[in-house]
C-alpha positions in Angstrom: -6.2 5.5 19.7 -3.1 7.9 19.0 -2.3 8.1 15.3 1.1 6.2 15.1 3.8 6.1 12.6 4.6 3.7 9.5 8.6 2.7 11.1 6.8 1.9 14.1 4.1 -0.4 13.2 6.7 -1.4 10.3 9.6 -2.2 12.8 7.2 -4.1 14.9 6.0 -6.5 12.0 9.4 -6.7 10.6 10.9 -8.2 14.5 7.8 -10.3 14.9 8.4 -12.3 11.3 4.8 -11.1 10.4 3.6 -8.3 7.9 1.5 -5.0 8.3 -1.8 -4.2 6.1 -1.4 -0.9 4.0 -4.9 -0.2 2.5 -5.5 2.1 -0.1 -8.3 4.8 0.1 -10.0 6.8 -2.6 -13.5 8.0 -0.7 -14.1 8.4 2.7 -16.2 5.7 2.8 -12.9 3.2 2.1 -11.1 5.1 5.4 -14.3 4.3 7.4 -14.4 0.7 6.3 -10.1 0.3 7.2 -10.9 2.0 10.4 -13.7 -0.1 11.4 -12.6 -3.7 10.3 -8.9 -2.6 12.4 -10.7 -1.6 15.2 -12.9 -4.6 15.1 -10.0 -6.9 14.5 -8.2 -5.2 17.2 -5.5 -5.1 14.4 -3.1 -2.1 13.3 -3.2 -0.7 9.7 -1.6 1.2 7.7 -4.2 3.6 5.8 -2.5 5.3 2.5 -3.5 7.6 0.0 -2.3 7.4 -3.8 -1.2 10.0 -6.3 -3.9 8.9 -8.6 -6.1 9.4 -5.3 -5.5 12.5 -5.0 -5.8 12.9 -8.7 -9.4 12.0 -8.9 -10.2 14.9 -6.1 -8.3 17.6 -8.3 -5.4 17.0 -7.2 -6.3 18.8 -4.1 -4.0 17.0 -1.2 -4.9 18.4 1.9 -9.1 18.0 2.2 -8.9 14.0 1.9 -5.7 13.8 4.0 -7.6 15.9 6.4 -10.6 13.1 6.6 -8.1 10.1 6.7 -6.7 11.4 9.5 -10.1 12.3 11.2 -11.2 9.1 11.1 -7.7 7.1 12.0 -7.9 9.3 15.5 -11.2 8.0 16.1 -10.4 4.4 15.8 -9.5 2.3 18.4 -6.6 0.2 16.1 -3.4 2.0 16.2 -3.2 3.6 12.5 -0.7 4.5 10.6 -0.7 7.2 7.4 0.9 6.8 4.3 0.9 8.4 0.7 1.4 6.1 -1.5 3.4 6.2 -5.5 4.8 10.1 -5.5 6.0 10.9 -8.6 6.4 14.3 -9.0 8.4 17.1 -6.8 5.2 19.3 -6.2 2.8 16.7 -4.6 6.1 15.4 -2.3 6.9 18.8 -1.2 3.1 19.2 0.0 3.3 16.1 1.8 6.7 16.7 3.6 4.2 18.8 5.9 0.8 17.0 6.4 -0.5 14.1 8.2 1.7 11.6 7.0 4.6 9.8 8.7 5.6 7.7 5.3 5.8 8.7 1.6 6.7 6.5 -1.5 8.5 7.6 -3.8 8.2 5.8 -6.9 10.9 6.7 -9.3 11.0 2.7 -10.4 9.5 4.0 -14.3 13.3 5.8 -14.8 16.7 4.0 -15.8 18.5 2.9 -12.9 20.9 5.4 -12.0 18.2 8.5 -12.1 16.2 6.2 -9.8 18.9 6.4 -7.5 19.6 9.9 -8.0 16.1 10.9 -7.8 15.3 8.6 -4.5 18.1 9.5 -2.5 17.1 13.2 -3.2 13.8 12.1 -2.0 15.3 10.2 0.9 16.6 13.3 2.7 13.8 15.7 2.1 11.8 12.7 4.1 14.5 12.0 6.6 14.8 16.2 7.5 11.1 15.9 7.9 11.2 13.2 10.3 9.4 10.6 7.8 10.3 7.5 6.1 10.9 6.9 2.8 9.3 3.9 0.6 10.7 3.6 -2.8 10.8 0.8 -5.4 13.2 -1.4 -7.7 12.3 -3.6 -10.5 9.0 -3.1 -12.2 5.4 -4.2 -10.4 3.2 -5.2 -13.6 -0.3 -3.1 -14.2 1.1 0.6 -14.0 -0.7 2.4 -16.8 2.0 4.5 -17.3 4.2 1.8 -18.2 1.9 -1.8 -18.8 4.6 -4.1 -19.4 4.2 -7.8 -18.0 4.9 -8.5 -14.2 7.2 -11.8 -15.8 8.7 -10.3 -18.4 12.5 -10.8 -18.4 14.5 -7.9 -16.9 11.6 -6.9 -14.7 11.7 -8.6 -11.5 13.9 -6.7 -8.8 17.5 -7.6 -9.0 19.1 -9.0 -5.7 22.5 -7.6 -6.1 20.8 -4.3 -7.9 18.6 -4.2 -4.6 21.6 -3.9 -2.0 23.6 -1.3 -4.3 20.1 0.8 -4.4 19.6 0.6 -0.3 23.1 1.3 0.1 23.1 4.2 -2.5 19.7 5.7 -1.7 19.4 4.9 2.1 15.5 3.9 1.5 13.7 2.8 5.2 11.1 0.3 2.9 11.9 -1.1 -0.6 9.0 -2.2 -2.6 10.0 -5.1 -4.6 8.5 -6.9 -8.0 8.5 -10.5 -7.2 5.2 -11.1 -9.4 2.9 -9.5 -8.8 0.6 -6.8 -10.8 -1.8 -3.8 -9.8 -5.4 -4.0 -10.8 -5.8 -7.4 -10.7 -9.6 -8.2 -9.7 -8.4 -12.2 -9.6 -6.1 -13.7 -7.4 -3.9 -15.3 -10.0 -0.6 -14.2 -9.2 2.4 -16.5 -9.0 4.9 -14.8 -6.5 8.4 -15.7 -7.0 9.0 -16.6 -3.2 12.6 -18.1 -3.7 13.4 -14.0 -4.9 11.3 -12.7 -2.2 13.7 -14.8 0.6 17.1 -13.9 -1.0 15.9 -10.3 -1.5 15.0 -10.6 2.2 18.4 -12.4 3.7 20.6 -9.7 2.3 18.7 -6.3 2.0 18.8 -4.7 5.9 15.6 -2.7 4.9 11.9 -4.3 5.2 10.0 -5.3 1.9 6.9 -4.2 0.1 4.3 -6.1 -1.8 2.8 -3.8 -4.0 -0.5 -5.5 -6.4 -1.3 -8.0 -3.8 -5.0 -7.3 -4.3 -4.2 -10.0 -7.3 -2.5 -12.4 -5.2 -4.3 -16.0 -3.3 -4.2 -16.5 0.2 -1.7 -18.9 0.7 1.0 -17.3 -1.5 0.0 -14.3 0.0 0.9 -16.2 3.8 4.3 -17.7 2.0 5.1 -14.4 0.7 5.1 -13.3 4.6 7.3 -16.3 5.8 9.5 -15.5 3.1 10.2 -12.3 4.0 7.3 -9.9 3.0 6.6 -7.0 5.9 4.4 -4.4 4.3 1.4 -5.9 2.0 -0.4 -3.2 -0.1 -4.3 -3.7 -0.7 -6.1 -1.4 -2.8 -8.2 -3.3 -5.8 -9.6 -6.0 -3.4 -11.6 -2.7 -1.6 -12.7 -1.4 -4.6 -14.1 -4.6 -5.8 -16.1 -5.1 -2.7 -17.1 -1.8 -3.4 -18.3 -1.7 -6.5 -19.6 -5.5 -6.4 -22.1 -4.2 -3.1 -23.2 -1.0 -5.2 -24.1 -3.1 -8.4 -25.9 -5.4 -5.8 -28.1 -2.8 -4.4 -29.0 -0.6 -7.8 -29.8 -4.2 -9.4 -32.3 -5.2 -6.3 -33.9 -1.3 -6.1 -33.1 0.4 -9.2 -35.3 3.4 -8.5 -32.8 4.6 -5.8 -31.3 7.6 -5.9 -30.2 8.6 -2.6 -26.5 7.4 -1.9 -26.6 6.7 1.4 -28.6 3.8 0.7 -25.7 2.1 -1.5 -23.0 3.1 -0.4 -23.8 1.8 3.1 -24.0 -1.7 2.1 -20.8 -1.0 0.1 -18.6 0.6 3.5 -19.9 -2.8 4.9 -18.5 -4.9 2.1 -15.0 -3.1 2.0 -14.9 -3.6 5.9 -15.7 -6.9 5.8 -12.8 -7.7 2.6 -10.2 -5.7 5.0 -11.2 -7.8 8.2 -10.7 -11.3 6.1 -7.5 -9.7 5.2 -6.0 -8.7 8.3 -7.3 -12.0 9.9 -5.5 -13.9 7.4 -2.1 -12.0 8.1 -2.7 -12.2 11.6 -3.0 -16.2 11.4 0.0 -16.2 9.3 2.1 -14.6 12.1 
């Protein structure tokens, strides 16, 4: 299946009154496991690649972009490729160029006017390139650069803030904090759906739920109703992950080769992904 691009798949959801899957991957196990549960569910994905990703492999951009987008051309689900939470200039200039069609740029740690400044600068270096442009407003809880609460007062994306930023920055997806938190290996999170609708009624751009790894199934399916389009997954892989690998090393601790848990563990992640994408399916 041809690699496709994060408006199309985006513009797609967004008309049908359903949401697209954006999973986060670290090793290339993770992009195997998206690619297989899509192509098993017959479902589209976005596949996306952090800052902090490409942080843990020394910063080097290109060699894991490279394998992401190896295995998405060998799926049979239409993928999409997205880098995910750009902060600086250097790693967005490198991407401009490479195997994505969608960057974030996540300016949402500044004061309000520098995240406009700063975005809309983003938004035409993306738009020259031919990409689209992700950014965020408000705060989504469980940043380490910044850990305040996801309900603290103040933090929760601002309707009539939100239309002045799309209008200001000209942003294709806005990311919006509604509730939710990154890192969360329990599905806790209380979504503020009555936000998530208004923010949806008058903002012409589709929404992004960022930390919804933390977030139960059936606010998850509300969330989408309500007006939710892109749903980012990262945590709930890495749990799979990690849960499989403990599994393994505690049944045969004398193992040493990898293959032999980290199998197990691609299996888990596929599986997590494939309940996922079946439950956003169902809710469309």
């Amino acid at each position: 299946m041809t690699i496709v691009s994060t408006a199309r798949l985006v513009t797609e959801a967004k008309r049908a009154g359903r949401a697209v899957a954006a999973l986060n991957v670290i090793t290339l196990e993770h992009a195997e496991a998206v690619a297989r549960a899509a192509s098993t569910a017959g479902t589209e994905v976005i596949m996306q690649i952090s800052e902090n990703a490409i942080r843990y492999h020394d910063g080097e951009l290109e060699p894991l972009a490279a394998a992401v987008h190896a295995v998405a051309d060998r799926a049979t689900a239409p993928i999409a490729l997205h880098l995910d939470h750009v902060t600086g200039p250097e790693l967005f200039d490198r991407a401009l160029h490479s195997v994505f069609s969608s960057i974030m740029f996540d300016a949402a740690a500044l004061a309000y006017a520098d995240n406009v400044a700063h975005t809309a600068r983003a938004v035409r270096a993306a738009h020259d390139a031919g990409l689209w442009l992700e950014a965020e407003l408000g705060y989504v809880g469980g940043k380490p650069d910044a850990p305040r609460s996801a309900h603290l007062p103040g933090v929760r994306t601002d309707p009539d803030e939100a239309e002045e930023f799309v209008r200001a920055t000209g942003v294709d997806l806005l990311a919006v904090a509604v509730g939710s938190t990154h890192a969360m290996t329990e599905r806790t999170a209380r979504l503020d759906q009555a936000r998530i609708a208004e923010l949806a009624h008058r903002l012409p751009v589709p929404l992004v739920l960022h930390g919804s790894s933390g977030v139960a199934p059936d606010e998850l399916r509300q969330a989408v109703r309500a007006g939710i389009t892109k749903v980012n997954i990262g945590t709930a892989l890495n749990v799979a992950m990690t849960d499989a690998v403990r599994s393994t090393l505690a049944t045969e601790p004398e193992l040493v080769d990898p293959r032999r848990y980290l199998a197990p563990a691609r299996t888990a992640m596929s599986e997590a992904v494939h309940g996922l994408l079946t439950l956003l399916t169902r809710n469309g």
